[in-house]
C-alpha positions, 0 to 999 in steps of 0.5 A: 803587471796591472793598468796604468792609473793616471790621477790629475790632482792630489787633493780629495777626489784624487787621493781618495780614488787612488787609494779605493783603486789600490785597495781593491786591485793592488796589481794597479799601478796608480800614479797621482801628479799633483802640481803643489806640495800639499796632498789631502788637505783640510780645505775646510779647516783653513778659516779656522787654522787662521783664527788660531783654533789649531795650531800648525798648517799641516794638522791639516793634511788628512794623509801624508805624501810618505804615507800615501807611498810607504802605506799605499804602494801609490806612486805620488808625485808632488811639484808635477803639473800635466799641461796637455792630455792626449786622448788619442794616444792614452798620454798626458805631458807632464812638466817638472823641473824645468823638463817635460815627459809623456806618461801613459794610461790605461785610466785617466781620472782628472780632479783637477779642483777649482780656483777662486775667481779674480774680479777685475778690481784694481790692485789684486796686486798689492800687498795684503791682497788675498784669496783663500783658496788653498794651503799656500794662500792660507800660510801666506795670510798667517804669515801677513797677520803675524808680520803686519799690524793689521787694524782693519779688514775688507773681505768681498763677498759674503758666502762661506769663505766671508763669512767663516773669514769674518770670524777669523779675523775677529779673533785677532781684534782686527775691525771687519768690513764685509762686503756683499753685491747681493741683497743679503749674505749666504746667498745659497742658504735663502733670504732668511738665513742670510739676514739671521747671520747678517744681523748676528755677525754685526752684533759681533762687531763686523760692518756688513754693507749689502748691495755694495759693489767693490771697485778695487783697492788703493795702495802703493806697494801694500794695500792701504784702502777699499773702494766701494761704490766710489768711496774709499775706506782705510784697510790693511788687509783685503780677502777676496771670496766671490766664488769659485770657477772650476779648473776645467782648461786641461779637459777643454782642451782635450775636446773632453766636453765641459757642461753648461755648468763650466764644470766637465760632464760626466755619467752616473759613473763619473766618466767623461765623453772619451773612454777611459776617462773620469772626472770628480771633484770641484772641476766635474758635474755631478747629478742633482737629487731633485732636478735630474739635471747636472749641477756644480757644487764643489764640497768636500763630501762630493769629492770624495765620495766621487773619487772614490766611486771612481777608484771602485770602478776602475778597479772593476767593480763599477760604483755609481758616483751619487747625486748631490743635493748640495747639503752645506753648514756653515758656522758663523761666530755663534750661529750655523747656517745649514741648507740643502736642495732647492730653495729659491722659488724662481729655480724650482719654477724652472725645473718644472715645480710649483713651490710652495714653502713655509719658516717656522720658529721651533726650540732646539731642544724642550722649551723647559730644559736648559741651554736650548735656543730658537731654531729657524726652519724653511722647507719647500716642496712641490705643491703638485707632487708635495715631494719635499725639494729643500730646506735651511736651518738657522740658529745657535744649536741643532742645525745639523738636522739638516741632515734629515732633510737631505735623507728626504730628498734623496728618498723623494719623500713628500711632506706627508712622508717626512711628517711622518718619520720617527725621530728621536725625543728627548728633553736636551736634545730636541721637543716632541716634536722635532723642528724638522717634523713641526715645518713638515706639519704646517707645510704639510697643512699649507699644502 
């Protein structure tokens, strides 16, 4: 009889560790409690399940609760919610069906994952009212827009779920209101992708007010208005996206540390300030490439690339977690958006660099093959070291390249370095000069 594993949470950091553990050391005995029903989602695709690009909920789900226990040998427990950790004991309580049991661990991973932040608005209450957040939120927004007629919608907030919402909505011909408190949308991506899509998604019809701020909504017992900057606009249906807050109260409580970030703190292997114990996923810190310091970015990738690093180590061959760079894609009606590390200046300055960065307007492939399009780059690098520190990507096409940046980062190439690499040519795929390589030229000269 192997350890006990003990996994909190059944989504991506969760599973994807339980799985690595079993894989490696089948004597394991691994348990996942999961509070919900739903297991190894597609969180990302929700957007696009409500738009009507695919058609059930669960094409979703990557692997199956039977799958997990008839394929894997893990012992997976749905509808199970740890409310307490018990470090000094090596126990977690476990509620279910109305009872409580303790359960014992020799490894304790928490990936208890995040939850959209509530603004104190008035009627967060009503009928209508939504955030999207997980497989059940997005069941019930289907469910509302196939049982009400809806003709207009508000959505608060103009990161990845407004913005990917937007579309969404647009398919079922529902009139669209974005708002957004910042001075533009897509806030992480930098000033110029956030008006490159703003400007795009208004000719696609969705009325987008920036610098607005959201008081509340107005309804009897279903949502009937907005209130924004002390007017009122008629709506059927509210989706509230203003972010995210890591679910960190179960660890909190244990006196497992929690960062400056909200998130829990862990090492370079995932483990927290008590033995034994891990965290992953959107509840935990991760390392930043460029800074060194600690930062929560809750992406998909990093979850399960942690969890399992994690599962590895647990099993006993110890595996570092990875730094994070932050590297994001977001498709906006025709558009993506990509950007990775760091791009606002103000922050740059305050991990110790002097920024200096450059927009280029390129062509997504050569300028005489057809079907290529303008593509807009910004890279940013430190002028003292010249080591590249991020980059964004904005245009119909090509906007994955932002992968190259992020390979630059984590190399710590400077401008010179990445002006330098050998990428690929062809006409229908890209110019000579690739849109990556042409911005490291002109920073590179700027520098």
């Amino acid at each position: 009889m192997g350890d006990t594993v003990v996994i909190i949470g059944g989504d991506a950091a969760g599973m994807s560790a339980a799985s690595k553990a079993k894989r490696e050391n089948e004597a394991l005995d691994v348990i996942v409690f999961e509070k919900g029903e739903w297991v190894s989602y597609a969180a990302c695709g929700m957007p696009y399940f409500l738009k009507g690009e695919i058609d059930e909920l669960e094409d979703l789900v990557q692997v199956t609760p039977e799958m997990f226990r008839e394929k894997r040998d893990i012992d997976l427990r749905t509808g199970h919610e740890v409310t307490e950790i018990h470090p000094e004991r090596d126990t977690v309580t476990v509620e279910h069906d109305g009872g409580t049991f303790e359960q014992s661990y020799d490894h304790l991973l928490i990936g208890t994952g995040a939850s959209a932040v509530i603004p104190p608005f008035d009627g967060l209450d009503l009928d209508g009212v939504f955030t999207l957040q997980s497989m059940d939120n997005a069941g019930e927004i289907n469910e509302y827009l196939d049982s009400t007629s809806v003709e207009s919608a508000a959505i608060i907030g103009g990161g990845y779920i407004g913005v990917e919402m937007a579309e969404a909505l647009a398919a079922h011909d529902i009139d669209i209101t974005l708002f957004e408190m910042l001075p533009h949308i897509l806030s992480p991506f930098g000033e110029t992708v956030g008006k490159v899509v703003a400007e795009h998604i208004q000719e696609q019809g969705v009325t987008v007010h920036l610098e607005t701020a959201v008081d509340g909504f107005r309804g009897d017992d279903s949502v009937e208005a907005v209130v924004a900057d002390g007017t009122e606009q008629a709506i059927d249906l509210a989706i509230v996206g203003v972010g995210v807050s890591p679910n960190v109260g179960l660890a909190r409580d244990a006196r497992i540390t929690v960062g400056e970030t909200g998130a829990i703190s862990t090492d370079e292997y995932g483990r927290t300030n008590i033995e034994n114990i891990y965290a992953a996923g959107d509840c935990a810190e991760a390392t930043h490439v460029v800074t060194g310091e600690p930062a929560h970015v809750p992406l998909a990738l990093t979850a399960n690339r942690a969890g399992r690093a994690i599962g590895q180590t647990i099993a006993g061959n110890p595996q570092r977690v990875g730094t994070i760079a932050g590297t994001a894609i977001v498709k906006a009606f025709d558009y993506g958006a990509a950007r990775t590390g760091i791009l606002d200046e103000e922050r740059a300055r305050t991990a110790g660099f002097d920024p200096v960065s450059v927009t280029i307007d390129s062509h997504s492939r050569a300028h005489y093959y057809p079907g290529g399009d303008e593509l807009t780059v910004t890279l940013v690098a430190d002028s003292n070291s010249q080591r590249v520190l991020g980059g964004s990507l904005v245009g119909t096409e090509g906007v994955k390249r932002i992968d190259t940046v992020a390979t630059a980062l984590g190399a710590e190439m400077t401008v010179a370095e990445l002006m330098e690499q050998d990428l690929a040519y062809a006409p229908p795929f890209s110019p000579v000069w690739d849109p990556i390589l042409t911005a490291a030229k002109v920073l590179n000269g700027k520098i």
